[in-house]
PDB file as gemmi writes it, atoms N, CA and C in Angstrom:
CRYST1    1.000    1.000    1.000  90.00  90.00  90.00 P 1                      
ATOM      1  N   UNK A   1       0.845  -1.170   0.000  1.00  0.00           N  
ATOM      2  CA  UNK A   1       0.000   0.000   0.000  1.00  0.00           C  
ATOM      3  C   UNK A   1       0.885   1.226   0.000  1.00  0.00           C  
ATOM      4  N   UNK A   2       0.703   2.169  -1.091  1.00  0.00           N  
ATOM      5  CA  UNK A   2       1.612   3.346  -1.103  1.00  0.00           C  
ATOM      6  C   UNK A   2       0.269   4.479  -0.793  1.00  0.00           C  
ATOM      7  N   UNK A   3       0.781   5.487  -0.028  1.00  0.00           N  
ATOM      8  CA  UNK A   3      -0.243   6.649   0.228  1.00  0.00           C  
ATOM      9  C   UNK A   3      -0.060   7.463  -0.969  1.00  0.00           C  
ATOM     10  N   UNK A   4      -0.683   8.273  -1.297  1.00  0.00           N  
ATOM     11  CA  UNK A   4      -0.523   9.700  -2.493  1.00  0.00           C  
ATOM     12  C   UNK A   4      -0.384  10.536  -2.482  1.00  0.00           C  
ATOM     13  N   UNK A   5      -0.200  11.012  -0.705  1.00  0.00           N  
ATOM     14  CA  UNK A   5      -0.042  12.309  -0.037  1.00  0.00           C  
ATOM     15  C   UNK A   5       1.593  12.321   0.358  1.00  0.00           C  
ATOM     16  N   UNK A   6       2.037  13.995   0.034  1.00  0.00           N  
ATOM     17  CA  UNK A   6       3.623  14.269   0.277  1.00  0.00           C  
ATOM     18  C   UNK A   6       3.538  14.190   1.886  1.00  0.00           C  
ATOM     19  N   UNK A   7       4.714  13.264   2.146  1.00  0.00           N  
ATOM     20  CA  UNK A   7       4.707  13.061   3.756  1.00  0.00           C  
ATOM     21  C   UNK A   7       4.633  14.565   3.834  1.00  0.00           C  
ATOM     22  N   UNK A   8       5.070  14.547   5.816  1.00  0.00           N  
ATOM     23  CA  UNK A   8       5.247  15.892   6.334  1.00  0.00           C  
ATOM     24  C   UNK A   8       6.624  15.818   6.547  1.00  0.00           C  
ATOM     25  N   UNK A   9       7.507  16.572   6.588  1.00  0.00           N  
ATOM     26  CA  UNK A   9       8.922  16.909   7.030  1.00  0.00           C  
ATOM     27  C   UNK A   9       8.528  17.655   8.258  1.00  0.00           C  
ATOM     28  N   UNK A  10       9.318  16.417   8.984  1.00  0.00           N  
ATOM     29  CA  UNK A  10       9.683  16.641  10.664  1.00  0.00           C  
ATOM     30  C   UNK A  10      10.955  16.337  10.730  1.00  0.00           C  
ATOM     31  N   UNK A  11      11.333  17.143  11.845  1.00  0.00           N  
ATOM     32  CA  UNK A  11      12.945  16.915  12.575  1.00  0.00           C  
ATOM     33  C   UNK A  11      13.371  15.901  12.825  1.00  0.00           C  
ATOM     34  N   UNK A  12      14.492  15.084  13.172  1.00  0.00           N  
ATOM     35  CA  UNK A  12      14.546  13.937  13.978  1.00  0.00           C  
ATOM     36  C   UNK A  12      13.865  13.686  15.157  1.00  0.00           C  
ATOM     37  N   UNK A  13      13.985  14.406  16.254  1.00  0.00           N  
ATOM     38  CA  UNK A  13      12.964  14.254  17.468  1.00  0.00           C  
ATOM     39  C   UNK A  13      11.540  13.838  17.092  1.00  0.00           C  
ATOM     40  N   UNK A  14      11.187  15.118  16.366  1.00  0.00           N  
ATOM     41  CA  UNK A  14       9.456  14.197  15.746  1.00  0.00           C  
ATOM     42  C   UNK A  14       9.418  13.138  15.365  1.00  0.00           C  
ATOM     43  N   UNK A  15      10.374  12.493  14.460  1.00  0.00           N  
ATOM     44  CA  UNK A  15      10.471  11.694  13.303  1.00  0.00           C  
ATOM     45  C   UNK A  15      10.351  10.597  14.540  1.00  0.00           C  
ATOM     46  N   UNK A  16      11.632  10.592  15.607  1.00  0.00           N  
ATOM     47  CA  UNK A  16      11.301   9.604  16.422  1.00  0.00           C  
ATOM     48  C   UNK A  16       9.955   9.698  17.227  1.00  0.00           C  
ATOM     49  N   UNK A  17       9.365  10.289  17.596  1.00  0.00           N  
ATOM     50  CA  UNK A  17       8.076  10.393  18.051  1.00  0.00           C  
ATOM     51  C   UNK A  17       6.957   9.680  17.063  1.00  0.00           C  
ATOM     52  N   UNK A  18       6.879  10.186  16.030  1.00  0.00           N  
ATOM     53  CA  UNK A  18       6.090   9.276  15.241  1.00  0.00           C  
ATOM     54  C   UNK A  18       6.186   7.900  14.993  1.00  0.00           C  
ATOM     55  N   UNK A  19       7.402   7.366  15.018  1.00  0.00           N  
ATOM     56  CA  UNK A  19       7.579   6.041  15.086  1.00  0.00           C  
ATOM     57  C   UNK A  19       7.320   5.191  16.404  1.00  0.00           C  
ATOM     58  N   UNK A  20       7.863   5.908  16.959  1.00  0.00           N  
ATOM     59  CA  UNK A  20       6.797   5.767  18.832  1.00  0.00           C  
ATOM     60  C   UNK A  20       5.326   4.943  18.522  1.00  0.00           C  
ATOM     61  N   UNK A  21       4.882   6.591  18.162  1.00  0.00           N  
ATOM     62  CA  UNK A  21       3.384   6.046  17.734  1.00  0.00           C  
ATOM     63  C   UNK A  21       3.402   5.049  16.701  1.00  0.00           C  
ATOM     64  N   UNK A  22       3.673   5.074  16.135  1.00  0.00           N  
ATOM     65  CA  UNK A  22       3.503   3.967  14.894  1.00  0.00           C  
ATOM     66  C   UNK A  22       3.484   2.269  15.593  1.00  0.00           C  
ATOM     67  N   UNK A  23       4.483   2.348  16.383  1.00  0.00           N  
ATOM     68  CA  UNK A  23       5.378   1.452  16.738  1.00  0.00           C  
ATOM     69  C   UNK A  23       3.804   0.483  17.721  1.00  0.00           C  
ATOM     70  N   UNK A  24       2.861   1.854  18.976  1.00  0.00           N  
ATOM     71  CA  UNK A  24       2.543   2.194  19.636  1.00  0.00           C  
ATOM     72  C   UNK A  24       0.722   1.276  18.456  1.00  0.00           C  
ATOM     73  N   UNK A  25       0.556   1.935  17.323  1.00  0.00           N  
ATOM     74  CA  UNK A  25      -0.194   1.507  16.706  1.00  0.00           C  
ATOM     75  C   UNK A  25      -0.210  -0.304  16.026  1.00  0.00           C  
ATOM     76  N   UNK A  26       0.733  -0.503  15.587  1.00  0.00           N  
ATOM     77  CA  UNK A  26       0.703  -1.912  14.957  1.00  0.00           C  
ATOM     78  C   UNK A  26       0.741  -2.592  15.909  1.00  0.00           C  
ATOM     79  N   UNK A  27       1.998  -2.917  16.834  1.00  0.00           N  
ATOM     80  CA  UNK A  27       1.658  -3.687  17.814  1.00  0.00           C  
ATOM     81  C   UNK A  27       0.149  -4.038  18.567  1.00  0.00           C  
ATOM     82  N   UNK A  28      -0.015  -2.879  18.393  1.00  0.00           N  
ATOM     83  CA  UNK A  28      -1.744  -3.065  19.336  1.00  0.00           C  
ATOM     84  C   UNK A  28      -2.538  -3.718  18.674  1.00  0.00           C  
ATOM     85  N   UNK A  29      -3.032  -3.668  17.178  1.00  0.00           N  
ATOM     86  CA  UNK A  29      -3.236  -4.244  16.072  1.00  0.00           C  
ATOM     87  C   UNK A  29      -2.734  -5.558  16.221  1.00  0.00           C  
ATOM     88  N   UNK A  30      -1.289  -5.793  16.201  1.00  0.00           N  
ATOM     89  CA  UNK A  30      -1.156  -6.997  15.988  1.00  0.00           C  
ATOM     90  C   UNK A  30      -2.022  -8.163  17.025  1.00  0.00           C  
ATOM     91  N   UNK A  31      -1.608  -7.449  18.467  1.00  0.00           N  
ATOM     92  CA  UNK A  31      -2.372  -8.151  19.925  1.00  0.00           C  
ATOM     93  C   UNK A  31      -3.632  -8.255  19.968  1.00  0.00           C  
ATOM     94  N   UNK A  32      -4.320  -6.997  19.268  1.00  0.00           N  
ATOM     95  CA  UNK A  32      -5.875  -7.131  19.279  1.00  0.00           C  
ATOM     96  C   UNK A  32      -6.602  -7.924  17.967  1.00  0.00           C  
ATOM     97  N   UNK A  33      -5.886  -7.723  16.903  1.00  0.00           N  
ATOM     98  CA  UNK A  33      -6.734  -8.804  15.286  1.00  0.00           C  
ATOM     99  C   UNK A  33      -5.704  -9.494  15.006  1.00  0.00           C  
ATOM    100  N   UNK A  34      -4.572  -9.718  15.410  1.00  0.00           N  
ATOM    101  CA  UNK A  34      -3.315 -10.350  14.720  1.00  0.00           C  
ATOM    102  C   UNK A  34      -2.797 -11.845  15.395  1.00  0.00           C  
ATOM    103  N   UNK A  35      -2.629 -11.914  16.390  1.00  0.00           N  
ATOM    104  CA  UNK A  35      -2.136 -13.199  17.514  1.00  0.00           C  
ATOM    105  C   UNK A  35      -3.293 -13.792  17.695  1.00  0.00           C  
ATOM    106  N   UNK A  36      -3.554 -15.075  16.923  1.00  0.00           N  
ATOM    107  CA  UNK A  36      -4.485 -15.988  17.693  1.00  0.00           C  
ATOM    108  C   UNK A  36      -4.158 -16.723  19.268  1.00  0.00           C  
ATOM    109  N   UNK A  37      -4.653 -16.946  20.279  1.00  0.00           N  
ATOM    110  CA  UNK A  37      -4.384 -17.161  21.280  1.00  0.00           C  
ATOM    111  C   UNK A  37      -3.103 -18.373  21.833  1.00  0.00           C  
ATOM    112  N   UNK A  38      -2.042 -17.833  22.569  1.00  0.00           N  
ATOM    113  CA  UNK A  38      -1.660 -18.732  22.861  1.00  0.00           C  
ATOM    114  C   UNK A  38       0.201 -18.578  21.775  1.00  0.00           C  
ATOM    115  N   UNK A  39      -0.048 -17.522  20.820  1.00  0.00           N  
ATOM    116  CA  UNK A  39       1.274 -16.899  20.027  1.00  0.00           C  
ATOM    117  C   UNK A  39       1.569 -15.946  20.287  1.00  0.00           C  
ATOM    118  N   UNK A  40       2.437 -15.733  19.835  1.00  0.00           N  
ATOM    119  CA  UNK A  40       3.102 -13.920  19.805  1.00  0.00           C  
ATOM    120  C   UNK A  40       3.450 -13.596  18.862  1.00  0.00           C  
ATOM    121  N   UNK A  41       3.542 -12.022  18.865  1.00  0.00           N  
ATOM    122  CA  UNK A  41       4.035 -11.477  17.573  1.00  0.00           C  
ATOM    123  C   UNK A  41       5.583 -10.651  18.203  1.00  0.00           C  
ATOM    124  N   UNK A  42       5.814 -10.072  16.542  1.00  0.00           N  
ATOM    125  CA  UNK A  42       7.597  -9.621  17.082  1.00  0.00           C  
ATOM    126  C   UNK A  42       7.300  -8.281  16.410  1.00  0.00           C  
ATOM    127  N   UNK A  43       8.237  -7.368  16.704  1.00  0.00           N  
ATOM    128  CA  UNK A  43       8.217  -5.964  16.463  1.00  0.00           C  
ATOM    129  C   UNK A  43       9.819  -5.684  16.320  1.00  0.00           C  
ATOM    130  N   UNK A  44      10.096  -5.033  15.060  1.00  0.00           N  
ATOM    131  CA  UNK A  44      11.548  -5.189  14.346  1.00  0.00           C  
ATOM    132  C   UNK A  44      11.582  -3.401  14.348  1.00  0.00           C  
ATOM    133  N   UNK A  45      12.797  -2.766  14.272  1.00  0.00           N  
ATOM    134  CA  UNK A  45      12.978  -1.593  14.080  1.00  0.00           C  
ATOM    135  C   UNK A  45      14.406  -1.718  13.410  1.00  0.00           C  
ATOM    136  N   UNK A  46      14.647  -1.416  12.099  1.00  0.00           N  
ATOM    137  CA  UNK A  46      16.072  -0.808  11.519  1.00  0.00           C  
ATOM    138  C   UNK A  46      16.191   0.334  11.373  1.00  0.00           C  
ATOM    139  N   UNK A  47      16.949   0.957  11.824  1.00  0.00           N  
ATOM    140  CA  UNK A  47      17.575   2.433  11.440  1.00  0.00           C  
ATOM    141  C   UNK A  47      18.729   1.832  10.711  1.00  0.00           C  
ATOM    142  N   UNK A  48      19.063   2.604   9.590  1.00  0.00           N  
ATOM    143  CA  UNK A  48      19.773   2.857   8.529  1.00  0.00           C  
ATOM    144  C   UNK A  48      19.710   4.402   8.336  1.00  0.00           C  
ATOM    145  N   UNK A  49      21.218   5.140   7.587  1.00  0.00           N  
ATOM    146  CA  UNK A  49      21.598   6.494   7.310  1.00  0.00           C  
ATOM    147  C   UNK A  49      20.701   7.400   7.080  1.00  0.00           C  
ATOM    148  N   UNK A  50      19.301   6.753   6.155  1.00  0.00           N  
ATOM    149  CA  UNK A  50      18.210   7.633   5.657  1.00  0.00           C  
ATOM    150  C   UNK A  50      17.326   6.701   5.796  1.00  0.00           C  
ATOM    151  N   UNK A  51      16.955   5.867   6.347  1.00  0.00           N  
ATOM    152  CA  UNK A  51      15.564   5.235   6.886  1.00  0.00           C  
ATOM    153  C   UNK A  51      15.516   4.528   8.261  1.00  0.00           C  
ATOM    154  N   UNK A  52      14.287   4.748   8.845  1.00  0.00           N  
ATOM    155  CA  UNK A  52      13.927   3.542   9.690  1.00  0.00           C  
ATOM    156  C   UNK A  52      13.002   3.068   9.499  1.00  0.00           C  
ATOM    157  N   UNK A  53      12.571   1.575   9.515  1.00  0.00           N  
ATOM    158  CA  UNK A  53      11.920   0.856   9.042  1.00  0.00           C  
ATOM    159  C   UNK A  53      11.232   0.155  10.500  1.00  0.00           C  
ATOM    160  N   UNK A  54      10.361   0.123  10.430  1.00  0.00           N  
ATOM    161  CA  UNK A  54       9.297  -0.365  11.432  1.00  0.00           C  
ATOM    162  C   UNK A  54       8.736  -1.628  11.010  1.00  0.00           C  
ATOM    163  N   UNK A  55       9.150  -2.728  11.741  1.00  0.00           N  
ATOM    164  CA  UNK A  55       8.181  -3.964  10.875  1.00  0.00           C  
ATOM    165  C   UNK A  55       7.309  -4.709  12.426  1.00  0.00           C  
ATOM    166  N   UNK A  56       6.297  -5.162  12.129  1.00  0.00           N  
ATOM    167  CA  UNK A  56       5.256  -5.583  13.208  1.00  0.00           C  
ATOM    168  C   UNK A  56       4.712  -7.549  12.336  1.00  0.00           C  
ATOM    169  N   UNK A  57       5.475  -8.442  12.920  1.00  0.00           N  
ATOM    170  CA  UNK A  57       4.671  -9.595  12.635  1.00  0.00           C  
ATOM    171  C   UNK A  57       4.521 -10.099  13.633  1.00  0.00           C  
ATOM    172  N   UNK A  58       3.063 -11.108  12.527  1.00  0.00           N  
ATOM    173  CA  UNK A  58       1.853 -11.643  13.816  1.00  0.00           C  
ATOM    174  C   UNK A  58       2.022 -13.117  12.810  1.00  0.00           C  
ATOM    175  N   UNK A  59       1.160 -13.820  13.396  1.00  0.00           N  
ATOM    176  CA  UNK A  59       0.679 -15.344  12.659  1.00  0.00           C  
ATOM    177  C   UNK A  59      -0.619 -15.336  12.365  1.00  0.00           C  
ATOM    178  N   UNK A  60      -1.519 -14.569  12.640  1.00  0.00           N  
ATOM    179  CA  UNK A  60      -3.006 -14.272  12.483  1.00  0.00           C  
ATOM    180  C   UNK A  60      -2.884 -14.801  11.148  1.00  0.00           C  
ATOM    181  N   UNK A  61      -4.018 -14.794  10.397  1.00  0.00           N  
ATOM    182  CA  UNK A  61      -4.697 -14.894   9.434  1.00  0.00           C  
ATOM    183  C   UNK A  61      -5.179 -13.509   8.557  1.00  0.00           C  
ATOM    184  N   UNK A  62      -5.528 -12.669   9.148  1.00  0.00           N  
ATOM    185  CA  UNK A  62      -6.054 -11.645   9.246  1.00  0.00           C  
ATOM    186  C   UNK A  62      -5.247 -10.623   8.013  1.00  0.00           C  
ATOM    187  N   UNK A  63      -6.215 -10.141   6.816  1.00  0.00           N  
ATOM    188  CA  UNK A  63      -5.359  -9.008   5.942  1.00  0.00           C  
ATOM    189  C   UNK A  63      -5.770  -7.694   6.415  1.00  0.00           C  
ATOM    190  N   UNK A  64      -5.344  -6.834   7.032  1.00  0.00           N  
ATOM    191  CA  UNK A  64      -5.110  -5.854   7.248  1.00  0.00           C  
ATOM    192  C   UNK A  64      -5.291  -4.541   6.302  1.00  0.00           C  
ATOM    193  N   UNK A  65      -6.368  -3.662   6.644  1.00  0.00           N  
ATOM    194  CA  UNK A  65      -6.659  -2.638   5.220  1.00  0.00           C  
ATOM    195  C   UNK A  65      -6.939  -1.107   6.553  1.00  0.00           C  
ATOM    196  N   UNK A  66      -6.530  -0.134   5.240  1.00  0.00           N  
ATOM    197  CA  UNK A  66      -7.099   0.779   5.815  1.00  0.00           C  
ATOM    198  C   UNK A  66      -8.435   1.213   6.000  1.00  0.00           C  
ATOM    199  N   UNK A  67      -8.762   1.376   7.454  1.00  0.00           N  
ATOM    200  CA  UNK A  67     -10.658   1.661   7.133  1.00  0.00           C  
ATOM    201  C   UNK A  67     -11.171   3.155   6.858  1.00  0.00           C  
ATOM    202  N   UNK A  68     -12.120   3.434   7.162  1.00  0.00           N  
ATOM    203  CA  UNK A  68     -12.703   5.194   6.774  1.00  0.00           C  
ATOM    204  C   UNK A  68     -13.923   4.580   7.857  1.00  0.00           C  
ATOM    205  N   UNK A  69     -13.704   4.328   9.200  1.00  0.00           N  
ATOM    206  CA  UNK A  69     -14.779   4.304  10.688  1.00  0.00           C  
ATOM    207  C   UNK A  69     -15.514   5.709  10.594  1.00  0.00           C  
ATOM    208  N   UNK A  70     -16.761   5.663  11.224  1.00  0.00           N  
ATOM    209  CA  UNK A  70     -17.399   6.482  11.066  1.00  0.00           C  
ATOM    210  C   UNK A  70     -16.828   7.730  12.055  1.00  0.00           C  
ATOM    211  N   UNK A  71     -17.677   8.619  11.810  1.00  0.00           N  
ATOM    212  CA  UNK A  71     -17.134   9.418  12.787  1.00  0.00           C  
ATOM    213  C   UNK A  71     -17.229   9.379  14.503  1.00  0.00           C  
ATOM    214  N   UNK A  72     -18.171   8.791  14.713  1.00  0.00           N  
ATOM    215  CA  UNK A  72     -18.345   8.318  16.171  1.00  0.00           C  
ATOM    216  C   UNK A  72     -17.899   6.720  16.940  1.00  0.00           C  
ATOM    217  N   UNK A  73     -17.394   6.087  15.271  1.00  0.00           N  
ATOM    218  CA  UNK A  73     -16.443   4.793  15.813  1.00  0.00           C  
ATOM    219  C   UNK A  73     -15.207   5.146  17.134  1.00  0.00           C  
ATOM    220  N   UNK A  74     -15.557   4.342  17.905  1.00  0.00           N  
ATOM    221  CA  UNK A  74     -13.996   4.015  18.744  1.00  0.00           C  
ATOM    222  C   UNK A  74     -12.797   3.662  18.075  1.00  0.00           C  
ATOM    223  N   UNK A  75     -12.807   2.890  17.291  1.00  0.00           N  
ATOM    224  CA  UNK A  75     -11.834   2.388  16.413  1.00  0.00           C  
ATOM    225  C   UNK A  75     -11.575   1.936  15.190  1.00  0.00           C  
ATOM    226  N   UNK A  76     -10.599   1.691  14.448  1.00  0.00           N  
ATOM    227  CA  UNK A  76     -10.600   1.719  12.681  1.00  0.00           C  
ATOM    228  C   UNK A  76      -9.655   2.498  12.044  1.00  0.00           C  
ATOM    229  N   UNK A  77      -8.715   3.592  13.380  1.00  0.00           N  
ATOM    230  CA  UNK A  77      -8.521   4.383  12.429  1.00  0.00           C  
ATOM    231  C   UNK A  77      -6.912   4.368  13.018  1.00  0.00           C  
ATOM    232  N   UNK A  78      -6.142   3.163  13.420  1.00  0.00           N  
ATOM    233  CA  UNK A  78      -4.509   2.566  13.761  1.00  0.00           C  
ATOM    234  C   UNK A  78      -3.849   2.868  12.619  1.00  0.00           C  
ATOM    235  N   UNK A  79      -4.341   2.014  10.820  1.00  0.00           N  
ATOM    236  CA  UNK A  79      -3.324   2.014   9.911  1.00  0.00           C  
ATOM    237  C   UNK A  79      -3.725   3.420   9.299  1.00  0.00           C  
ATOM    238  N   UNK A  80      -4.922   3.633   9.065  1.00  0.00           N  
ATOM    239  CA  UNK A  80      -4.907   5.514   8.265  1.00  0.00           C  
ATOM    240  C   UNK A  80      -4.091   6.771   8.894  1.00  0.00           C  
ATOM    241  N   UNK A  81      -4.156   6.179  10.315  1.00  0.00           N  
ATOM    242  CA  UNK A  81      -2.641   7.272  11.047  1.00  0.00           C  
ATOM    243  C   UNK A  81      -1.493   6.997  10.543  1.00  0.00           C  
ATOM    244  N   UNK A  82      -0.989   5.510  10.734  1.00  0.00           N  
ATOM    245  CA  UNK A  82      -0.059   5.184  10.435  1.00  0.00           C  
ATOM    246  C   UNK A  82       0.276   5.420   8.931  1.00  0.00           C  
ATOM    247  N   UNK A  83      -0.514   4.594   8.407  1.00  0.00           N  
ATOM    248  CA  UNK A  83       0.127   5.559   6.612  1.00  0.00           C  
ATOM    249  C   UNK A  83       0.052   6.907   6.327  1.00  0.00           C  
ATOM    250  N   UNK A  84      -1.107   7.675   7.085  1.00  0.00           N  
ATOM    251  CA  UNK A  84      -0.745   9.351   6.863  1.00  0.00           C  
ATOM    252  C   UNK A  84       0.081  10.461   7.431  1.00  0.00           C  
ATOM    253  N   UNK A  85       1.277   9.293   8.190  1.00  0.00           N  
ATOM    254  CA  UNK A  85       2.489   9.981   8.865  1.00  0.00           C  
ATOM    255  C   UNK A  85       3.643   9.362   8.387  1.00  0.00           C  
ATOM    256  N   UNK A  86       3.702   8.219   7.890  1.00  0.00           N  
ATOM    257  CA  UNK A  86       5.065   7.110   7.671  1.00  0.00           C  
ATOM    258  C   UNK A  86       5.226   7.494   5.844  1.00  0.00           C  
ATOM    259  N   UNK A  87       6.365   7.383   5.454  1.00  0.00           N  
ATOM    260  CA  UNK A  87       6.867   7.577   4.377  1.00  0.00           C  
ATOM    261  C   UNK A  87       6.608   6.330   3.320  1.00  0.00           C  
ATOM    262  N   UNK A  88       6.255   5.404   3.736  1.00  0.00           N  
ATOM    263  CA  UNK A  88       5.770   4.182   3.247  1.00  0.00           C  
ATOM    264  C   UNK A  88       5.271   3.526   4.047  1.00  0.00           C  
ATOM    265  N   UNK A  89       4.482   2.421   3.856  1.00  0.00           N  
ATOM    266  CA  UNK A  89       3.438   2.090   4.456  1.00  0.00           C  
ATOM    267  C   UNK A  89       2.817   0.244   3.669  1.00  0.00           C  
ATOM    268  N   UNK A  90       2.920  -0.544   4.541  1.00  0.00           N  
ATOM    269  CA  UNK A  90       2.662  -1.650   3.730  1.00  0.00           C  
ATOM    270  C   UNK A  90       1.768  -3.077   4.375  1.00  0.00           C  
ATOM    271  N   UNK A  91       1.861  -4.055   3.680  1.00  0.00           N  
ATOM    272  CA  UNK A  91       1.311  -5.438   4.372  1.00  0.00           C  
ATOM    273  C   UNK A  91       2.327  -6.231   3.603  1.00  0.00           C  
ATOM    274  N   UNK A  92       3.018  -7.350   4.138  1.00  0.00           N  
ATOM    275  CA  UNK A  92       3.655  -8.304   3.270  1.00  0.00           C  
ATOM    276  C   UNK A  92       3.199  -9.985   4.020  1.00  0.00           C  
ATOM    277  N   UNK A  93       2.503 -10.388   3.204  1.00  0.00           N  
ATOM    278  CA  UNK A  93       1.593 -11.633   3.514  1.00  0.00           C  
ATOM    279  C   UNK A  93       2.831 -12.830   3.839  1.00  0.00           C  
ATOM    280  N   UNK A  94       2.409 -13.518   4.495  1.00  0.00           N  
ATOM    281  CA  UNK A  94       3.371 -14.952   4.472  1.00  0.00           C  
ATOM    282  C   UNK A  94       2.180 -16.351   4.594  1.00  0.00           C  
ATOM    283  N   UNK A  95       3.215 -17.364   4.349  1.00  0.00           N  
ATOM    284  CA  UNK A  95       2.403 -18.309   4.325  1.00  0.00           C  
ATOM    285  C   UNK A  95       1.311 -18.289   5.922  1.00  0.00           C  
ATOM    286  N   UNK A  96       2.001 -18.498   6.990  1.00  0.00           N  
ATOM    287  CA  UNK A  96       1.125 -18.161   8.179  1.00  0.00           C  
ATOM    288  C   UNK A  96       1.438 -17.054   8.452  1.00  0.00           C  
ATOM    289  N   UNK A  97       0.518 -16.115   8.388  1.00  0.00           N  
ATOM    290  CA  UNK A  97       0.748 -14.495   9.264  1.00  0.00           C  
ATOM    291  C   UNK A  97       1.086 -13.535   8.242  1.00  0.00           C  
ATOM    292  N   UNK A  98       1.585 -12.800   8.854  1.00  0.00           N  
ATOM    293  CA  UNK A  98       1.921 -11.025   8.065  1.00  0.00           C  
ATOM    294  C   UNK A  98       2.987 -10.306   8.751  1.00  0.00           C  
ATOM    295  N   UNK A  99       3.141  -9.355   8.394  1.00  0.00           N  
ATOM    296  CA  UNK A  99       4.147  -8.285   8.637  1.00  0.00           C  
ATOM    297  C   UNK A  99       3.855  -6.929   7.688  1.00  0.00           C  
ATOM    298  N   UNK A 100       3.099  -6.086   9.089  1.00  0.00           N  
ATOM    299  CA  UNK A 100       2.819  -4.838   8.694  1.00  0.00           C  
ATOM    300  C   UNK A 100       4.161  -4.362   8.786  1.00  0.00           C  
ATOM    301  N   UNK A 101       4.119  -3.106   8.292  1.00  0.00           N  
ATOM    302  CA  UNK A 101       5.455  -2.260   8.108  1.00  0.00           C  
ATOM    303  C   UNK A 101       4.943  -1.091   7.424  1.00  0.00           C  
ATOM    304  N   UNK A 102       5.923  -0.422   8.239  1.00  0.00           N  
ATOM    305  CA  UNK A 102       5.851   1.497   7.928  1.00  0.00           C  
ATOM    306  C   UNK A 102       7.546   1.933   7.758  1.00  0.00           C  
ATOM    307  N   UNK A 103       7.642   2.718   6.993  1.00  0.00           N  
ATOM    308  CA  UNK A 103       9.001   2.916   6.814  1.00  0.00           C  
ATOM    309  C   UNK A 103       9.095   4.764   6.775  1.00  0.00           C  
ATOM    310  N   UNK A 104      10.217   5.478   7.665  1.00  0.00           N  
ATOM    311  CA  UNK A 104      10.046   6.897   7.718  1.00  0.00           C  
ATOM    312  C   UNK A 104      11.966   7.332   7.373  1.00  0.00           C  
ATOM    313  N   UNK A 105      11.498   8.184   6.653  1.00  0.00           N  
ATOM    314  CA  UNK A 105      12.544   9.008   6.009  1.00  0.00           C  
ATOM    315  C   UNK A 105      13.612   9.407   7.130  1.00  0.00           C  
ATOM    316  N   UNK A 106      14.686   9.775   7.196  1.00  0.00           N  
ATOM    317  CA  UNK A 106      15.568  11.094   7.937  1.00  0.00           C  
ATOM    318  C   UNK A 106      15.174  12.311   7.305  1.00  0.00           C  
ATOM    319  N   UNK A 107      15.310  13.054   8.609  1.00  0.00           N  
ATOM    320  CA  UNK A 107      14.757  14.267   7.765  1.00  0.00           C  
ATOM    321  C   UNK A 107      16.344  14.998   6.512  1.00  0.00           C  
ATOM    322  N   UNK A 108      17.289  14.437   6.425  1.00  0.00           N  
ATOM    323  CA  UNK A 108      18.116  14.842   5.956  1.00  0.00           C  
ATOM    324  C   UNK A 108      17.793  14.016   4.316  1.00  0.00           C  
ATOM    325  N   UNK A 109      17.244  12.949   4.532  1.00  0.00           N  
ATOM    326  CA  UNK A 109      17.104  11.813   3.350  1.00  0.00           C  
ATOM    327  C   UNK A 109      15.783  12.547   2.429  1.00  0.00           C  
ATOM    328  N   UNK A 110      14.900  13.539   3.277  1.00  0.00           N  
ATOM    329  CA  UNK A 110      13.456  14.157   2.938  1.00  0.00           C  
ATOM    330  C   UNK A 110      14.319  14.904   1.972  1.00  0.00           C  
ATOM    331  N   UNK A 111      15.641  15.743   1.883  1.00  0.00           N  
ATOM    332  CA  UNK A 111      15.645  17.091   1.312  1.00  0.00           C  
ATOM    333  C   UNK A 111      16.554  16.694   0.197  1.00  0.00           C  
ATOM    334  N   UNK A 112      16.878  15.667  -0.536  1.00  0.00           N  
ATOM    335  CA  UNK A 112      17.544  15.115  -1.407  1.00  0.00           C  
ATOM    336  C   UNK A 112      16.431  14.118  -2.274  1.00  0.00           C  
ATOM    337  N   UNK A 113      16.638  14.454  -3.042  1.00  0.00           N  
ATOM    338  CA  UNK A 113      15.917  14.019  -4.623  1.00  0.00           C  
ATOM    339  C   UNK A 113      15.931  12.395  -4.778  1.00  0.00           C  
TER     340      UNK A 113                                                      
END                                                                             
């Protein structure tokens, strides 16, 4: 899943803050629709020069989409944050389970072509 909107350019401090949240979002996802009872899931973080990469796998079954919850829903709205702050944004299926993943720029990596 690629978004169509120009990220936002944030500082490093933000940049890590958002991944916080991000981090803060899938996991919860994964624990609440992702882990059938009795498994666990893992939560991966690479930093590299101009990216960090956020990866969240579960064994669920479960494909993972962005929703549009109503306006008075409690919930629905984990991955539409997450892709409308992360520089990429994805699902990569496996035979059992998944691995969401969000991937965010340096802000130094934002200002180069």
């Amino acid at each position: 899943m690629r978004r169509p909107q120009t990220p936002l350019l944030l500082p490093l401090p933000i940049v890590g803050e958002v991944v916080r949240l991000c981090v803060s979002e899938l996991a919860t996802n994964a624990l609440l629709h992702g882990v059938p009872p009795g498994r666990e899931f893992c939560v991966g973080l690479q930093r590299g020069t101009e990216l960090v990469r956020l990866t969240v796998r579960d064994s669920g079954p479960g494909r993972p989409t962005v929703q549009s919850p109503d306006v008075d829903a409690c919930s629905g709205r984990g991955l539409h944050l997450v892709s409308g702050v992360a520089d990429d944004f994805g699902v990569d299926h496996h035979i059992v389970g998944k691995t969401v993943w969000a991937a965010f720029k340096s802000p130094a990596a934002r200002l180069t072509p």
